[in-house]
N, C-alpha and C positions, 0 to 999 in steps of 0.2 A: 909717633904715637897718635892714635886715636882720644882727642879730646873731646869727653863725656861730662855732662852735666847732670845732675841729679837733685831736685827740691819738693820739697811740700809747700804745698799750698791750700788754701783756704778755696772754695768756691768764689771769694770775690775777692781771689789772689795773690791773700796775703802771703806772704813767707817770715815774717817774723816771731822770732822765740818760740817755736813750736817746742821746743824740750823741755821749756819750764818758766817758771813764771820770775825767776831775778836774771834769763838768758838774755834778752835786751829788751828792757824798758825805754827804748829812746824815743823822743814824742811823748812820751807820756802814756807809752803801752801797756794796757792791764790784762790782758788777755794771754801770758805769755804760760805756754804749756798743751796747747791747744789739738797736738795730736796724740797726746799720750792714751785718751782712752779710747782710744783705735787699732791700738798695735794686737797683731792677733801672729799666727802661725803664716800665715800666710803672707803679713807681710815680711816678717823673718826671711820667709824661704827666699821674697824680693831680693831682700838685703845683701844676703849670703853670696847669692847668685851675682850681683854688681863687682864685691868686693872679690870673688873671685876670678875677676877680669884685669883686677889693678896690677899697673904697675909703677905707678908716682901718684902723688897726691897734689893739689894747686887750691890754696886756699887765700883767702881774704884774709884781712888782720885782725876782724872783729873774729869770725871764726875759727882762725888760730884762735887767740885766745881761748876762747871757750874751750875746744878740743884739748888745747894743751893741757888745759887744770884738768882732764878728765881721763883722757885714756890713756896717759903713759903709766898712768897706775892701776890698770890693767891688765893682770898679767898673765890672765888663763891663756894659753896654745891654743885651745878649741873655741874660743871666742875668734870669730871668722871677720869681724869688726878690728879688733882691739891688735892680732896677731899683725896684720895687714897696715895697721896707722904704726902701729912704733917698727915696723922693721924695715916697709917702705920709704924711699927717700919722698920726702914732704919739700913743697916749694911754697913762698910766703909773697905775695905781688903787697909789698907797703914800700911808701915814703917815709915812713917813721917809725919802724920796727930796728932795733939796731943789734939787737942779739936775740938768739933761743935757743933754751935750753933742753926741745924736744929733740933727744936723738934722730939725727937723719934727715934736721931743718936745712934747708938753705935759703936764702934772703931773694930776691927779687925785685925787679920793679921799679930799681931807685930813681932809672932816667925814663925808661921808656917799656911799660907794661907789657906792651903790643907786642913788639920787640922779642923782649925775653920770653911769651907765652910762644910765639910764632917757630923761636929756637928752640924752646922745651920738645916740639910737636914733632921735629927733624929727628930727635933721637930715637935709635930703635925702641920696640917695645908694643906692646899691646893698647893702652889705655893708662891716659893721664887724667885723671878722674878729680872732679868740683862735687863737692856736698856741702850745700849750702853758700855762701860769700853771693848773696843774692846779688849785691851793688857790684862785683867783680867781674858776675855773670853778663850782666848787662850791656858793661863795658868789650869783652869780650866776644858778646852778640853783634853788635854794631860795626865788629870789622870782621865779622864770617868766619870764627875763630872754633867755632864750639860746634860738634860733628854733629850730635845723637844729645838730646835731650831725656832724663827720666823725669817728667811731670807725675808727681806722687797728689793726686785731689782730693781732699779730704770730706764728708761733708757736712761743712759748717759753716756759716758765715759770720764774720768777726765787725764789717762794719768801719773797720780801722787799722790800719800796720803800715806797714811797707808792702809797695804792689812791685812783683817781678817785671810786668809789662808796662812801662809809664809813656808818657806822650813822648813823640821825637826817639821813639827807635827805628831800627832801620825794621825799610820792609822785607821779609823774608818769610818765604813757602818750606814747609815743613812738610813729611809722606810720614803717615802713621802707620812704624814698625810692627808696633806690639800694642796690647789694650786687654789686662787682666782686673778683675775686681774682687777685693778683698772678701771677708764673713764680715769684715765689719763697713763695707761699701766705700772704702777706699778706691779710687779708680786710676792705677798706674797705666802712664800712654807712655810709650816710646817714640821719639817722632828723630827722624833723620832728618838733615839740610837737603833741602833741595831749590836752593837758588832762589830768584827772586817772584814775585805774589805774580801771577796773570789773574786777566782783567776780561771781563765781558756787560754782556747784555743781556738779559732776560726781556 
């Protein structure tokens, strides 16, 4: 399978708690909710269009959590979100997660992340999809793991959170797939792997 990534971001970054303001306060985040009054039709249609490429799910443990108090109590068919998380098999990369109770969870990660994401990827299928687990992604990034990026930019600047890009990652050249912008100027990039950064002179 095809591992895809997909986050919002802040103009200068951030990726934290965009869904609401008690989603993660760590640090001492006050800003949390910060993409809600952007969502229009258009980014829906984004949405729709991802989810209907899935076929497993690969999340962090902060976000499990979150997801799990939410969408298995979901339970419209026509929610193209919600039908897609509870009936798809979901995968959990924690060292301290020790049971879930989301149908169609399995555990991960306990010895060797890299490992089990790299095994995940061998099995047929279309697309093993990350929404959100920003620190997963990270990790993931750094050993070539993650095919095809959706960068969702929001535009706002928060000033403080968690930054998806931090010092000490690896370097790597990306070719920009796709590039649509929302009614409410949202600006979704698609960018594929393509190996490592060349270097010149001007």
């Amino acid at each position: 399978m095809k591992l895809t990534f997909t986050q919002f971001l802040t103009l200068d970054g951030v990726f934290q708690a965009p869904g609401g303001p008690e989603e993660d306060t760590g640090g001492g985040f006050t800003h949390g909710g910060w993409s809600v009054p952007y969502d229009d039709e258009d980014f829906g249609a984004f949405v729709t269009e991802v989810f209907d490429r899935a076929d497993a799910f690969l999340f962090g443990r902060g976000t499990y959590d979150i997801f799990a108090g939410y969408w298995p109590h979901r339970t419209d068919p026509a929610d193209p979100v919600a039908a897609r998380f509870n009936a798809l098999p979901k995968y959990v990369a924690s060292t301290t997660l020790t049971s879930a109770d989301w149908q169609g969870t399995h555990l991960i990660g306990r010895d060797d992340v890299v490992k089990d994401v790299a095994a995940l990827k061998e099995r047929p299928g279309r697309e093993l999809q990350i929404h959100g687990s920003g620190a997963l992604a990270r990790t993931l990034l750094a050993h070539d793991l993650i095919d095809s990026m959706h960068l969702a930019t929001f535009p706002v600047v928060l000033g403080a959170g968690k930054r998806l890009f931090t010092e000490g990652g690896l370097p790597t050249a990306f070719r920009l797939a796709r590039s649509r912008t929302t009614s409410t100027g949202v600006v979704i990039s698609t960018y594929e792997r393509a190996g490592r950064p060349e270097y010149g002179t001007f």
